[in-house]
C-alpha positions in Angstrom: 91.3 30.5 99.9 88.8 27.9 99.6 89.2 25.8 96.0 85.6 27.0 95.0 86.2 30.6 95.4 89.4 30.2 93.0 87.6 28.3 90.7 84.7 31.0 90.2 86.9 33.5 90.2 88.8 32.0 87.8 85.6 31.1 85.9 85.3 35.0 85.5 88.7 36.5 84.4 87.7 36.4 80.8 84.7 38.4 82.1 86.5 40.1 84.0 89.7 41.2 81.7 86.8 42.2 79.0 85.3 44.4 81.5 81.8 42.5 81.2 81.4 42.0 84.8 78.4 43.3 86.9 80.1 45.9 89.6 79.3 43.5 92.6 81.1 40.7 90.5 84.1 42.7 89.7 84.7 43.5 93.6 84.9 39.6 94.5 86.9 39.2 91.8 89.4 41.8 92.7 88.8 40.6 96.3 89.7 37.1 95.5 92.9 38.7 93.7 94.1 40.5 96.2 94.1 37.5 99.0 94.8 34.5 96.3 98.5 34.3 94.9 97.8 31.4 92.8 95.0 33.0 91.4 96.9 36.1 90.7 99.4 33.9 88.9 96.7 33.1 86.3 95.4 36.2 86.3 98.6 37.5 85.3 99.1 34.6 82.6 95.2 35.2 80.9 96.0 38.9 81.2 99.2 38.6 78.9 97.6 36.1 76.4 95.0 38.7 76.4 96.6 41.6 75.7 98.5 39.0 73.0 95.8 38.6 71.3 94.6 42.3 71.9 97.9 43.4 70.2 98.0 40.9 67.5 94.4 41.5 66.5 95.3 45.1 66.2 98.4 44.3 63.8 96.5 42.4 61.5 94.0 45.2 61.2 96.1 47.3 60.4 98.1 45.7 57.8 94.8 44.7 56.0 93.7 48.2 56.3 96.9 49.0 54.6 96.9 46.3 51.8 93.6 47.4 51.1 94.1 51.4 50.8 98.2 50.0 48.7 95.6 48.4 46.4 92.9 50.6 46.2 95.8 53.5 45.6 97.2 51.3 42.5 93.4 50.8 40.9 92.7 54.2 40.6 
């Protein structure tokens, strides 16, 4: 793969992973994928800090949301 391929396509996995990609954009993208190991590598890297962060931003939602209906609950 040709360095400027990897580097647009790595340009977009943000995009990409957030589902914010034109359709046409999302097919190089995969296309890139499937032919590129190294860019499958990160690919696979961004997609776990993603879903990290996914997971982590969900926790701390929830035990806000909890906090807040414990203290509510002990006003009333």
């Amino acid at each position: 793969m040709s360095e400027n391929n990897c580097k647009d396509t790595l340009d977009k996995v943000f995009e990409f992973l957030a589902n914010d990609l034109p359709e046409n954009e999302k097919s190089q993208v995969i296309n890139h994928l499937d032919g590129c190991d190294g860019c499958k590598r990160e690919y696979a890297i961004e997609s776990k800090i993603s879903n990290l962060i996914s997971s982590s931003s969900m926790d701390a939602q929830a035990s806000f949301a909890s906090k807040m209906q414990n203290r509510l609950q002990s006003e009333i």
